[in-house]
N, CA, C and O atoms as CSV, one atom per row, in Angstrom:
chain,resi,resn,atom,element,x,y,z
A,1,UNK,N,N,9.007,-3.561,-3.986
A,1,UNK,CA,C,9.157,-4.941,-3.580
A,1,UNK,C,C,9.695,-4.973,-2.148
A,1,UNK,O,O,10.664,-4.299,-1.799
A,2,UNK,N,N,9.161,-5.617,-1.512
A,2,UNK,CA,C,9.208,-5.391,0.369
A,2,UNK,C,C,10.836,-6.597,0.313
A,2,UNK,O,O,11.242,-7.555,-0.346
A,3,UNK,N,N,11.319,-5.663,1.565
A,3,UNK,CA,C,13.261,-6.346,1.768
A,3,UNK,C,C,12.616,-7.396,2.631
A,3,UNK,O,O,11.621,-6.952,3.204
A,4,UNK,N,N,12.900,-8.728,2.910
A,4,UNK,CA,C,13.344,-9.595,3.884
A,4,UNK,C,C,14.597,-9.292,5.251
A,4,UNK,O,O,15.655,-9.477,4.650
A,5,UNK,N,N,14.823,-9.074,6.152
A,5,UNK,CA,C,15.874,-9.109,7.042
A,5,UNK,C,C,16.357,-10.799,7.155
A,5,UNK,O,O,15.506,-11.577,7.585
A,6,UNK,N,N,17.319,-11.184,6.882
A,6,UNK,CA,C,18.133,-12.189,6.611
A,6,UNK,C,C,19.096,-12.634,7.149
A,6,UNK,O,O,20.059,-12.084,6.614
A,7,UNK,N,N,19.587,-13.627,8.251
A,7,UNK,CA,C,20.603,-14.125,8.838
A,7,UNK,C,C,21.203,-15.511,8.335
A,7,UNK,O,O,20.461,-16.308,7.761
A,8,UNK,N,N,22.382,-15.763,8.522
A,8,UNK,CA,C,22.766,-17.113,7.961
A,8,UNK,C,C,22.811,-18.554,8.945
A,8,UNK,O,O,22.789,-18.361,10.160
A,9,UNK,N,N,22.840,-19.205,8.720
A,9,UNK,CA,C,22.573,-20.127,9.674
A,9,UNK,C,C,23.272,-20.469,10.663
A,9,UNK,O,O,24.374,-20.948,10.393
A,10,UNK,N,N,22.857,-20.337,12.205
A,10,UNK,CA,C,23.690,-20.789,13.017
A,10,UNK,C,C,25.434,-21.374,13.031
A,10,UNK,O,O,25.636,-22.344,12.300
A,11,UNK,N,N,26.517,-20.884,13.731
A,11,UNK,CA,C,27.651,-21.149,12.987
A,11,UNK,C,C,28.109,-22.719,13.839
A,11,UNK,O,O,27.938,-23.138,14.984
A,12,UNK,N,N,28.751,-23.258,12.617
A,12,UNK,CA,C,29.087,-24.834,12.746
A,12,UNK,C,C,30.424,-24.639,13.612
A,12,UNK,O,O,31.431,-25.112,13.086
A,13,UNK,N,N,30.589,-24.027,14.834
A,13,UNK,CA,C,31.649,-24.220,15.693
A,13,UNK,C,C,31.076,-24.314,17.381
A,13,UNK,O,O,29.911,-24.213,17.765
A,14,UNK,N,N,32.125,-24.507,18.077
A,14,UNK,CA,C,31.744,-24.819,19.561
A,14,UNK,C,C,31.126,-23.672,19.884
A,14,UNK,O,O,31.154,-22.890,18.934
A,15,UNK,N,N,30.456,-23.151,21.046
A,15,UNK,CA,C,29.589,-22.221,21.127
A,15,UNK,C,C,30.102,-21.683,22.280
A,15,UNK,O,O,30.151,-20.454,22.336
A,16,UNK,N,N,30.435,-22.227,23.068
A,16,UNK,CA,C,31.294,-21.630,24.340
A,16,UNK,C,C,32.731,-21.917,24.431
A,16,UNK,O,O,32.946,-23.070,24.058
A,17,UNK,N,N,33.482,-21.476,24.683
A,17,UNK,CA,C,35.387,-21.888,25.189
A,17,UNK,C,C,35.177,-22.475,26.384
A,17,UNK,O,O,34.339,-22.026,27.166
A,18,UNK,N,N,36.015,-23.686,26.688
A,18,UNK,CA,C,36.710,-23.959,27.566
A,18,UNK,C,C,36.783,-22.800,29.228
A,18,UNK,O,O,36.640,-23.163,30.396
A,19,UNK,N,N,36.982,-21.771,28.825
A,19,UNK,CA,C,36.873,-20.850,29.749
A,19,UNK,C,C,35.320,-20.344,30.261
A,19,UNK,O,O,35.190,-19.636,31.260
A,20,UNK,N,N,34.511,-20.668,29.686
A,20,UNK,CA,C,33.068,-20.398,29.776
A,20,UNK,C,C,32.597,-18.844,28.956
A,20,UNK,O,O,31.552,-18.240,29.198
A,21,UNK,N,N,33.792,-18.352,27.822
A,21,UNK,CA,C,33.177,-16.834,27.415
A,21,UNK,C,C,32.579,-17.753,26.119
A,21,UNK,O,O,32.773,-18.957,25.952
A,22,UNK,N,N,31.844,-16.894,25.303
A,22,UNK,CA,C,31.436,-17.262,24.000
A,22,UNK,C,C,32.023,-17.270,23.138
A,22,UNK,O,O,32.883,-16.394,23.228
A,23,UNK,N,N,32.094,-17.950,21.998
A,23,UNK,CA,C,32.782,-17.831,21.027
A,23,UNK,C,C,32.814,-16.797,20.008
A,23,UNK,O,O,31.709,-16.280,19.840
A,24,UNK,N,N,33.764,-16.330,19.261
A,24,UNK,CA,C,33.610,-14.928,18.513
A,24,UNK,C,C,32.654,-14.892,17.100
A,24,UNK,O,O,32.073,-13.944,16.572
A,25,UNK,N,N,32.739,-16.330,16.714
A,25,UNK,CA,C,31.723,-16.539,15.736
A,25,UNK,C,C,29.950,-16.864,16.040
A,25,UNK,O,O,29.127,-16.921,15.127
A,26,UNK,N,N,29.663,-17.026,17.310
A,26,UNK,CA,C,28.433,-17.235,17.654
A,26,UNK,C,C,28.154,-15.532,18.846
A,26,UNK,O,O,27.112,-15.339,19.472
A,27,UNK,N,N,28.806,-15.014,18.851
A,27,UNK,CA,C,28.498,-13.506,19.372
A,27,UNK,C,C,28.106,-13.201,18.611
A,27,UNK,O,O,26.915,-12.890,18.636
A,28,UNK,N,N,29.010,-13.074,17.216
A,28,UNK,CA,C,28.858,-12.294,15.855
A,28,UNK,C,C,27.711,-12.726,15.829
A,28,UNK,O,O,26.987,-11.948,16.451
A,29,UNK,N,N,26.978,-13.852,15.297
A,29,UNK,CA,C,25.720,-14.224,14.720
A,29,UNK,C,C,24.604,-13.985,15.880
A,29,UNK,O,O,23.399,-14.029,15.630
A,30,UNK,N,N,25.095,-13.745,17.091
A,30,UNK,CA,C,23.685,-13.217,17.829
A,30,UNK,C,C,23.383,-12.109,18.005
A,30,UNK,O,O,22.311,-11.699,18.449
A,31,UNK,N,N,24.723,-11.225,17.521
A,31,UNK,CA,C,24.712,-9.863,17.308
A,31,UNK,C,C,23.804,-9.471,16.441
A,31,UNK,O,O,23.271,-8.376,16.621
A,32,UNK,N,N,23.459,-10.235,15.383
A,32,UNK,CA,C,23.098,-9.736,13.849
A,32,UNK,C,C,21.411,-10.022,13.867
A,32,UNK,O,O,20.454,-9.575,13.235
A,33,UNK,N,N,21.602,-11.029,14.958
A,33,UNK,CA,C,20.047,-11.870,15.449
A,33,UNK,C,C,19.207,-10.919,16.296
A,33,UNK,O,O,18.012,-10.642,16.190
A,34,UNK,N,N,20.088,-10.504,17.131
A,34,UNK,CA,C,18.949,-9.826,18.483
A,34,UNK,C,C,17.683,-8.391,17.986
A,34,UNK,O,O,16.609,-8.055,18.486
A,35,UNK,N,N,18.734,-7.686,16.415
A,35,UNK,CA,C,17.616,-7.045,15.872
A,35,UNK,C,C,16.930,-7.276,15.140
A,35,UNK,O,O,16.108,-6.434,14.780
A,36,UNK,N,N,16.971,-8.417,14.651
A,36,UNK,CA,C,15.513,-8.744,13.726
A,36,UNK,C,C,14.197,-9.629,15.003
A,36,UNK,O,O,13.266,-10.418,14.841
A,37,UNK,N,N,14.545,-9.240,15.680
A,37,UNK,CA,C,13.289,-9.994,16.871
A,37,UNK,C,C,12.360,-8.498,17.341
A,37,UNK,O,O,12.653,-7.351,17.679
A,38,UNK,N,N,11.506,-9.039,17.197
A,38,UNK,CA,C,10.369,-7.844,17.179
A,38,UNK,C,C,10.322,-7.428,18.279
A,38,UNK,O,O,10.515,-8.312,19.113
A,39,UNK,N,N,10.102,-6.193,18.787
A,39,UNK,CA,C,9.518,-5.893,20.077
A,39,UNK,C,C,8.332,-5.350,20.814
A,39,UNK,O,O,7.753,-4.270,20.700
A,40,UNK,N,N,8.012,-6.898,22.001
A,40,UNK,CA,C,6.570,-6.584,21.890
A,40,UNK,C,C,6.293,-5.863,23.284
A,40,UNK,O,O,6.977,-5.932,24.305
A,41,UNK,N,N,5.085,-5.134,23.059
A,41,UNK,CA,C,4.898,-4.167,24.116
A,41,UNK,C,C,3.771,-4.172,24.899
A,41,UNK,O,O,2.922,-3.658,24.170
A,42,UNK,N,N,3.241,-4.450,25.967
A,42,UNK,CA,C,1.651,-4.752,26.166
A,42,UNK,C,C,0.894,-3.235,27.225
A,42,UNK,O,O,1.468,-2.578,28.093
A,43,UNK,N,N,0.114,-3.159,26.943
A,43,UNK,CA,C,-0.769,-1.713,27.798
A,43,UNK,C,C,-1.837,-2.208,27.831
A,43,UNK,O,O,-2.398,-2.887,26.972
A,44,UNK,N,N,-2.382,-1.708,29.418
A,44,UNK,CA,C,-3.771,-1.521,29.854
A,44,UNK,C,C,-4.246,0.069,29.567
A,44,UNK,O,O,-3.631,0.934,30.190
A,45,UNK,N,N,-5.012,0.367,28.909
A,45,UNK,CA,C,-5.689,1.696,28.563
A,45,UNK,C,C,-7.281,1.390,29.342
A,45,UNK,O,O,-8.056,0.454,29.147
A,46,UNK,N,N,-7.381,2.393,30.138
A,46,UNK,CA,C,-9.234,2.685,30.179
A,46,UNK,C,C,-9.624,3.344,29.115
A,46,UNK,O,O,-9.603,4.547,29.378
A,47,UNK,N,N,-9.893,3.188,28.284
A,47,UNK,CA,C,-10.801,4.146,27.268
A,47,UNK,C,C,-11.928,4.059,27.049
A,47,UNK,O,O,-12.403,2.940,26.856
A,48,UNK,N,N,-12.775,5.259,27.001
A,48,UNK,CA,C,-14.481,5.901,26.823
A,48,UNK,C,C,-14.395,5.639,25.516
A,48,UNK,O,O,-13.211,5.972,25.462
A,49,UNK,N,N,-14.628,5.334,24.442
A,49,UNK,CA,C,-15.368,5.739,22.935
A,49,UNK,C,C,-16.786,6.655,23.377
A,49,UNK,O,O,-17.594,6.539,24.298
A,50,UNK,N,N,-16.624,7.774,22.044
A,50,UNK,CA,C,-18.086,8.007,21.823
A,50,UNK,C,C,-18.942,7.085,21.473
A,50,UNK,O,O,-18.688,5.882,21.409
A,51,UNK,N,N,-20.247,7.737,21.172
A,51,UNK,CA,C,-21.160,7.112,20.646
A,51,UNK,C,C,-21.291,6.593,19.126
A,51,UNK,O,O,-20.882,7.375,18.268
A,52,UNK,N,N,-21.672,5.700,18.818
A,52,UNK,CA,C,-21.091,4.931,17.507
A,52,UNK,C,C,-23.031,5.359,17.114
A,52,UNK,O,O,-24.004,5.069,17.811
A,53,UNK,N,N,-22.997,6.224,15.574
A,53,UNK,CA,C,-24.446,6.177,15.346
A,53,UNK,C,C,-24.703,4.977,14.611
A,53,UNK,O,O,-23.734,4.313,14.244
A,54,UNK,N,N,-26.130,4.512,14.279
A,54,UNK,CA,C,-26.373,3.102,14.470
A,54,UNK,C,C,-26.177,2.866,12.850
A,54,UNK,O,O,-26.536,3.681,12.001
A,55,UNK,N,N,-25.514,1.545,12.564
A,55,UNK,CA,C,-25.252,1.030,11.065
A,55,UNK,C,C,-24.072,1.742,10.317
A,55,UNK,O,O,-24.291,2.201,9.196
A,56,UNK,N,N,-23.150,1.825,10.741
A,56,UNK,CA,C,-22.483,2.312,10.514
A,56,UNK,C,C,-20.581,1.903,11.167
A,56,UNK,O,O,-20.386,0.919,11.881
A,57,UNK,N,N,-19.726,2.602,10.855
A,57,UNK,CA,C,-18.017,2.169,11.348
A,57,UNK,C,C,-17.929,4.030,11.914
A,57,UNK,O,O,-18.713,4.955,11.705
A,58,UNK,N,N,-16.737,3.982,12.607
A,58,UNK,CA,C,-16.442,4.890,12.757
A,58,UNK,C,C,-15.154,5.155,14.242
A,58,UNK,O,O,-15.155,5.056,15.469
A,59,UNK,N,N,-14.257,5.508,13.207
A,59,UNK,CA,C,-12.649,5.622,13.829
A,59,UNK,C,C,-12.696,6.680,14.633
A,59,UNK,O,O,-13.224,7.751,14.332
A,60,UNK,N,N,-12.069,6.387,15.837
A,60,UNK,CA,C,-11.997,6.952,17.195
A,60,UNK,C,C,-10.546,7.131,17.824
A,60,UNK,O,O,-9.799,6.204,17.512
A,61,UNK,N,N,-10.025,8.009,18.558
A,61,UNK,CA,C,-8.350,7.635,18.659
A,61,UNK,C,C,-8.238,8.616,19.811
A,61,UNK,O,O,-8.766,9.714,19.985
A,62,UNK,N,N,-7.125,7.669,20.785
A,62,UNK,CA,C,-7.032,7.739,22.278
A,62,UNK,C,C,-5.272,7.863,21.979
A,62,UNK,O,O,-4.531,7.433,21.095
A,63,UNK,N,N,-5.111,8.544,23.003
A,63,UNK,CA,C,-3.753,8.620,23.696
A,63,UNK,C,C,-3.158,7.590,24.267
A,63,UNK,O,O,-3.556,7.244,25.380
A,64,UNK,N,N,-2.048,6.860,23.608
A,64,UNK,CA,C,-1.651,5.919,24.450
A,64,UNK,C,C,0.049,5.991,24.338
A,64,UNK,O,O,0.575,5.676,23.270
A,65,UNK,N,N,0.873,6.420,25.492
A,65,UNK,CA,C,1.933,6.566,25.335
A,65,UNK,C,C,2.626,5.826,25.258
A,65,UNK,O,O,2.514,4.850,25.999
A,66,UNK,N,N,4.011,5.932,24.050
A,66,UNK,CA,C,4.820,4.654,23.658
A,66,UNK,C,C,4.517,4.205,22.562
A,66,UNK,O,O,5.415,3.568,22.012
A,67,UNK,N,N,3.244,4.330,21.839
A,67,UNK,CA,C,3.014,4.078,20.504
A,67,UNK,C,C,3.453,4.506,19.667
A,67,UNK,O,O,3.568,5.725,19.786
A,68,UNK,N,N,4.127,3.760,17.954
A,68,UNK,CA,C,5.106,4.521,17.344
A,68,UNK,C,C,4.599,4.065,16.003
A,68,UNK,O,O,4.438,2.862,15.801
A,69,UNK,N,N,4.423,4.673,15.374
A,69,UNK,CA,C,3.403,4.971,13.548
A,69,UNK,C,C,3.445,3.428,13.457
A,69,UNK,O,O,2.318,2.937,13.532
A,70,UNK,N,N,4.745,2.271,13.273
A,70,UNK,CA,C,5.068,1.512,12.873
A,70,UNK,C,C,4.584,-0.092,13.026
A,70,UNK,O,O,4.361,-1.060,12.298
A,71,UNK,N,N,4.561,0.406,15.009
A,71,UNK,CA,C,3.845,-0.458,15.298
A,71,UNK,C,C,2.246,-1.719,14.517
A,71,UNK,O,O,1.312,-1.366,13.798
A,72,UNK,N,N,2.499,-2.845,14.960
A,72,UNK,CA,C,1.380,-3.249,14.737
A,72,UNK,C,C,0.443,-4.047,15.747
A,72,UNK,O,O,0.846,-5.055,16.329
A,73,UNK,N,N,-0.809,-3.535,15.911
A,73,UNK,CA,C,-1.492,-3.550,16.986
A,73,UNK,C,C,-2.748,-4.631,17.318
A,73,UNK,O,O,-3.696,-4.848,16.564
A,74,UNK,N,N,-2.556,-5.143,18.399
A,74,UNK,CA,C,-3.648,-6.006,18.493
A,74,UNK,C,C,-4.274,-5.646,19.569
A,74,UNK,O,O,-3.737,-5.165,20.566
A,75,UNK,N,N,-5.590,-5.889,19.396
A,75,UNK,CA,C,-6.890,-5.012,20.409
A,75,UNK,C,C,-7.656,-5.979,20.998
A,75,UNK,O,O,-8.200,-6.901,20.391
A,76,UNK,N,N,-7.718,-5.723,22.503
A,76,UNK,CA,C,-8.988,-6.626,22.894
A,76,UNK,C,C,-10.263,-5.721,23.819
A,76,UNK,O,O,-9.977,-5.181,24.887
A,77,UNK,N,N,-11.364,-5.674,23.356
A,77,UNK,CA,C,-12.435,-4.797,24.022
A,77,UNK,C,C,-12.956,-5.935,25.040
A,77,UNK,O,O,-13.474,-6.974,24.630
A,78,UNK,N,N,-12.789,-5.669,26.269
A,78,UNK,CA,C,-12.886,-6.516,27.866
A,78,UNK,C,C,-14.378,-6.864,27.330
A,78,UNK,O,O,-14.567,-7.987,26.862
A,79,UNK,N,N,-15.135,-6.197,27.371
A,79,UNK,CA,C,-16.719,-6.961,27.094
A,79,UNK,C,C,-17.344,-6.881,25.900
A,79,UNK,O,O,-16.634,-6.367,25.036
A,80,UNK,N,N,-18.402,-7.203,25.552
A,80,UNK,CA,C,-19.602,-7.699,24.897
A,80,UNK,C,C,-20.868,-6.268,24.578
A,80,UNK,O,O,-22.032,-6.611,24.788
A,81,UNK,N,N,-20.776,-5.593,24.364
A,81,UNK,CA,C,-21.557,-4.693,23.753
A,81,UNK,C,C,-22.546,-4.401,22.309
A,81,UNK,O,O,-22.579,-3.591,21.382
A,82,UNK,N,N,-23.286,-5.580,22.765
A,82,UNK,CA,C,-24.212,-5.851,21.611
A,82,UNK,C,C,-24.298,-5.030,20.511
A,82,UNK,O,O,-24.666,-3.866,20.674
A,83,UNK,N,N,-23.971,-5.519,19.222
A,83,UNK,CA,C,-24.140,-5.153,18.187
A,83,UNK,C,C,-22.592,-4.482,17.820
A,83,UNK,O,O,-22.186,-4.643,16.669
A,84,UNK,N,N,-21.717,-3.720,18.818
A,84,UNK,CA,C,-20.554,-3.267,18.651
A,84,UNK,C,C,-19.275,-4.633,18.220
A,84,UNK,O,O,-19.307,-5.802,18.604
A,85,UNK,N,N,-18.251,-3.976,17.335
A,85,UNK,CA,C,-17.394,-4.619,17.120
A,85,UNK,C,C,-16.083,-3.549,16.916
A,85,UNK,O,O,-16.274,-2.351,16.708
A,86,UNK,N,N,-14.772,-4.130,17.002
A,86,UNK,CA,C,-14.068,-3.169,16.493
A,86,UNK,C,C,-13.642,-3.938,15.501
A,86,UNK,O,O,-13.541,-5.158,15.630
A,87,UNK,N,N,-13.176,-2.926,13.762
A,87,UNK,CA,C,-13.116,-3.785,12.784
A,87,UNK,C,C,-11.487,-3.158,12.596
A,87,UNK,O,O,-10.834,-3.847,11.813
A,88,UNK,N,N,-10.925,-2.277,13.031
A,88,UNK,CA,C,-9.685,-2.314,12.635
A,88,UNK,C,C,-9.010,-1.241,14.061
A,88,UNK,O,O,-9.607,-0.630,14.947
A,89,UNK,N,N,-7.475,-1.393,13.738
A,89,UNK,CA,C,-7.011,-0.277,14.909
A,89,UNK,C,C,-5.182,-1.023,14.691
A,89,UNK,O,O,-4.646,-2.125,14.564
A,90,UNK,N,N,-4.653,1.034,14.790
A,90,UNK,CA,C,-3.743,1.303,14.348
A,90,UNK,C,C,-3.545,2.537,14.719
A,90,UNK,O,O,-4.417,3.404,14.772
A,91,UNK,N,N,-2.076,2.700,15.065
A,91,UNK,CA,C,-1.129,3.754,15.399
A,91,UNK,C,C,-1.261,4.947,14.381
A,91,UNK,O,O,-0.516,4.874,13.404
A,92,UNK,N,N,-2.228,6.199,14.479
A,92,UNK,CA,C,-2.038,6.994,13.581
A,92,UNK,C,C,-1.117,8.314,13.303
A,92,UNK,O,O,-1.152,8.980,12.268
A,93,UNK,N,N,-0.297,8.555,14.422
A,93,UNK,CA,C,0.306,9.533,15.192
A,93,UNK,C,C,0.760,8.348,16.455
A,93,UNK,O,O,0.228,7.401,17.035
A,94,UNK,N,N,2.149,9.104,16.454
A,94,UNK,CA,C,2.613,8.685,17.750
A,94,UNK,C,C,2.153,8.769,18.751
A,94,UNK,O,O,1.708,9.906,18.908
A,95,UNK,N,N,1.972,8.028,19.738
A,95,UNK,CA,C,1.367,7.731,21.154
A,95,UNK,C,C,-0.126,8.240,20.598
A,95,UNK,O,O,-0.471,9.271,21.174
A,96,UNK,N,N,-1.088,7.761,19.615
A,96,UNK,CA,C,-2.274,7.942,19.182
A,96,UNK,C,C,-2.557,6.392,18.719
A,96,UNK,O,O,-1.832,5.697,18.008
A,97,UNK,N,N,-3.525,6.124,19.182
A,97,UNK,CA,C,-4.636,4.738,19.028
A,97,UNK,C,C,-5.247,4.842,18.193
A,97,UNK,O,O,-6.172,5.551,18.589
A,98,UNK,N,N,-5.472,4.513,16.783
A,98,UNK,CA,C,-7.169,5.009,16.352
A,98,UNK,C,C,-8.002,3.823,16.119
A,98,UNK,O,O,-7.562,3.266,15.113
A,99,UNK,N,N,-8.734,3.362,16.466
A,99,UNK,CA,C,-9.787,2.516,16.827
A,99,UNK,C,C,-11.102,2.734,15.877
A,99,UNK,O,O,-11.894,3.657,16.067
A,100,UNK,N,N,-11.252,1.628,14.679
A,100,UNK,CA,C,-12.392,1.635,14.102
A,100,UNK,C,C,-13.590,1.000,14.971
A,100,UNK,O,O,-13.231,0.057,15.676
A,101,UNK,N,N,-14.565,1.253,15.023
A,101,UNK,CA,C,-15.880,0.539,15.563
A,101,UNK,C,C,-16.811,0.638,14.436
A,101,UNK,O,O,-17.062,1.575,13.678
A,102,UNK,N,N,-17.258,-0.550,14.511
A,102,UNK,CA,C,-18.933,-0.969,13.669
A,102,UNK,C,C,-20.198,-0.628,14.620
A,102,UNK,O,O,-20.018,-0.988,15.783
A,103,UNK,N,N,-20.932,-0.259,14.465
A,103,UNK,CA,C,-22.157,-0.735,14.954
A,103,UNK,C,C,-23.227,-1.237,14.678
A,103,UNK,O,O,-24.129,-0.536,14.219
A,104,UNK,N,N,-23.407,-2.770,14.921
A,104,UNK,CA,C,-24.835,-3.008,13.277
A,104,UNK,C,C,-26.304,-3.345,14.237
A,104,UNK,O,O,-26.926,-4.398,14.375
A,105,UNK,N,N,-26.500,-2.182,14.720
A,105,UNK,CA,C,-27.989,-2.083,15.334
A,105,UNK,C,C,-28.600,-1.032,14.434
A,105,UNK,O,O,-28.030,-0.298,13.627
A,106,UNK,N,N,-29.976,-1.124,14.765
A,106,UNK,CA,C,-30.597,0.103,14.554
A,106,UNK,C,C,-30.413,1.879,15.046
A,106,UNK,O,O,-30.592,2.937,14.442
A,107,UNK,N,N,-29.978,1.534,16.418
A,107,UNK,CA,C,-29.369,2.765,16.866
A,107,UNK,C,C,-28.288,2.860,17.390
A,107,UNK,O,O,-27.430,2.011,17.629
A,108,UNK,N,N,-28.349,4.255,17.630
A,108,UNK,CA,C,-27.134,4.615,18.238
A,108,UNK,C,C,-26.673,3.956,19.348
A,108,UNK,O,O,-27.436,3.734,20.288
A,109,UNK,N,N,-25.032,3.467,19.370
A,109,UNK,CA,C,-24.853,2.543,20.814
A,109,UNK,C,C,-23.855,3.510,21.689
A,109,UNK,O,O,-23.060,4.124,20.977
A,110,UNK,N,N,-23.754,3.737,22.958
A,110,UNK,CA,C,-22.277,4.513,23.876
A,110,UNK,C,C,-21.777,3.295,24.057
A,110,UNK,O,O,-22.526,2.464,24.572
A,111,UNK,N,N,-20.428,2.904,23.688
A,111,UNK,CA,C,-20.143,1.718,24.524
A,111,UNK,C,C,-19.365,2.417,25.882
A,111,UNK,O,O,-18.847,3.531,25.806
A,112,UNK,N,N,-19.359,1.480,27.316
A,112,UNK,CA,C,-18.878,1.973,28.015
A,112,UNK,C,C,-17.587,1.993,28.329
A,112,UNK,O,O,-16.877,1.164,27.761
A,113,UNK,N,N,-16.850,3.099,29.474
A,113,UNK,CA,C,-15.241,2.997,29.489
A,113,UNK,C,C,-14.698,1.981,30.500
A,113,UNK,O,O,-14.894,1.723,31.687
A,114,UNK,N,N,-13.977,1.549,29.569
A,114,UNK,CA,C,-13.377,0.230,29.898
A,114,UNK,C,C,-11.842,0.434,29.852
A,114,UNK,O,O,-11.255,1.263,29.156
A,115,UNK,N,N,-11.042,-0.855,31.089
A,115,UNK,CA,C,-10.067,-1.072,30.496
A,115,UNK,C,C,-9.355,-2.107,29.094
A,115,UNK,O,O,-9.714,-3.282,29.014
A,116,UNK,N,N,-8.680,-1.715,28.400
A,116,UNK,CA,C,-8.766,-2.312,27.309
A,116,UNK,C,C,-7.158,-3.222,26.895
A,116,UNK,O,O,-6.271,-2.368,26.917
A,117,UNK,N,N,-6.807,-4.038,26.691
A,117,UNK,CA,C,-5.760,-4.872,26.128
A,117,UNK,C,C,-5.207,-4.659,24.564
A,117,UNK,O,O,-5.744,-5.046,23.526
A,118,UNK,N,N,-3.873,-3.866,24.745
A,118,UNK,CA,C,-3.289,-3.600,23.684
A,118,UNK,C,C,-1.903,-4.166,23.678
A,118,UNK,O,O,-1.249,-4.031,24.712
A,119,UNK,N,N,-1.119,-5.063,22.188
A,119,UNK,CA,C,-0.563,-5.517,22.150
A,119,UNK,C,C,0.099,-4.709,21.079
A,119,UNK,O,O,-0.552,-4.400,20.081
A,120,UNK,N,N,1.250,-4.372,21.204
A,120,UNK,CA,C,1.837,-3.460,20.153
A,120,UNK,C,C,3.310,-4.547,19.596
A,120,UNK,O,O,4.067,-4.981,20.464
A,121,UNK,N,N,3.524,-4.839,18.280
A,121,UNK,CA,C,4.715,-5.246,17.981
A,121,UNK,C,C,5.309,-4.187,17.385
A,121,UNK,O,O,4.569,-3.285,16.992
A,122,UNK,N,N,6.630,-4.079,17.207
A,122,UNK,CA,C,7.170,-2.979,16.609
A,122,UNK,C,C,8.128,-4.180,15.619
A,122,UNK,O,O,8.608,-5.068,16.325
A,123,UNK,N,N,8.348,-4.263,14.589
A,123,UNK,CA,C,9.689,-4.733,13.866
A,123,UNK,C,C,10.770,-3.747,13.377
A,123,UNK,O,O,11.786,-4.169,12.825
């Protein structure tokens, strides 16, 4: 059964002193706050894929440093390569990309090397 990370609600006192420091009960609670906020990470990668044979998926995986098993990844392929799609992609090894591709042509497609938009959250 998956844990929730859980904070209590904002505390019902003044938030700053008179002196301008913070208060000891709203430190505390931003203390407890600042690690449940995800951290997000963004990379430009050029990456080549092989050749994807035609009708078919097939996972591919690039070096990208800073990547950590946990991460969760969002992918953007810069262009349009008919018939290509990517259907999944995920951290399989540290600082490792692995990149599913479809291809639903008749043949075999190269897509070309591109730079590519990766969004990594870590929680």
């Amino acid at each position: 059964m998956p844990t929730e990370k859980a904070i209590n609600f904002a505390p019902r006192v003044s938030m700053v002193h008179k002196d301008g420091s913070l208060s000891w009960d709203w430190r505390r609670w931003l203390d407890r706050l600042v690690p449940l906020i995800p951290k997000i990470e963004t990379y430009s990668v050029t990456l080549d894929p092989a050749s994807i044979a035609a009708n078919t998926t097939a996972e591919q995986t690039f070096t990208v440093s800073g990547l950590k098993t946990n991460d969760i990844i969002t992918i953007n392929k810069p262009s349009n390569t008919t018939g290509v799609g990517i259907v999944n992609a995920r951290v399989s090894a540290t600082d490792t990309l692995a990149i599913t591709f479809i291809n639903a042509t008749a043949g075999a497609v190269n897509p070309a090397s591109e730079t590519y938009k990766i969004i990594s959250t870590r929680l």
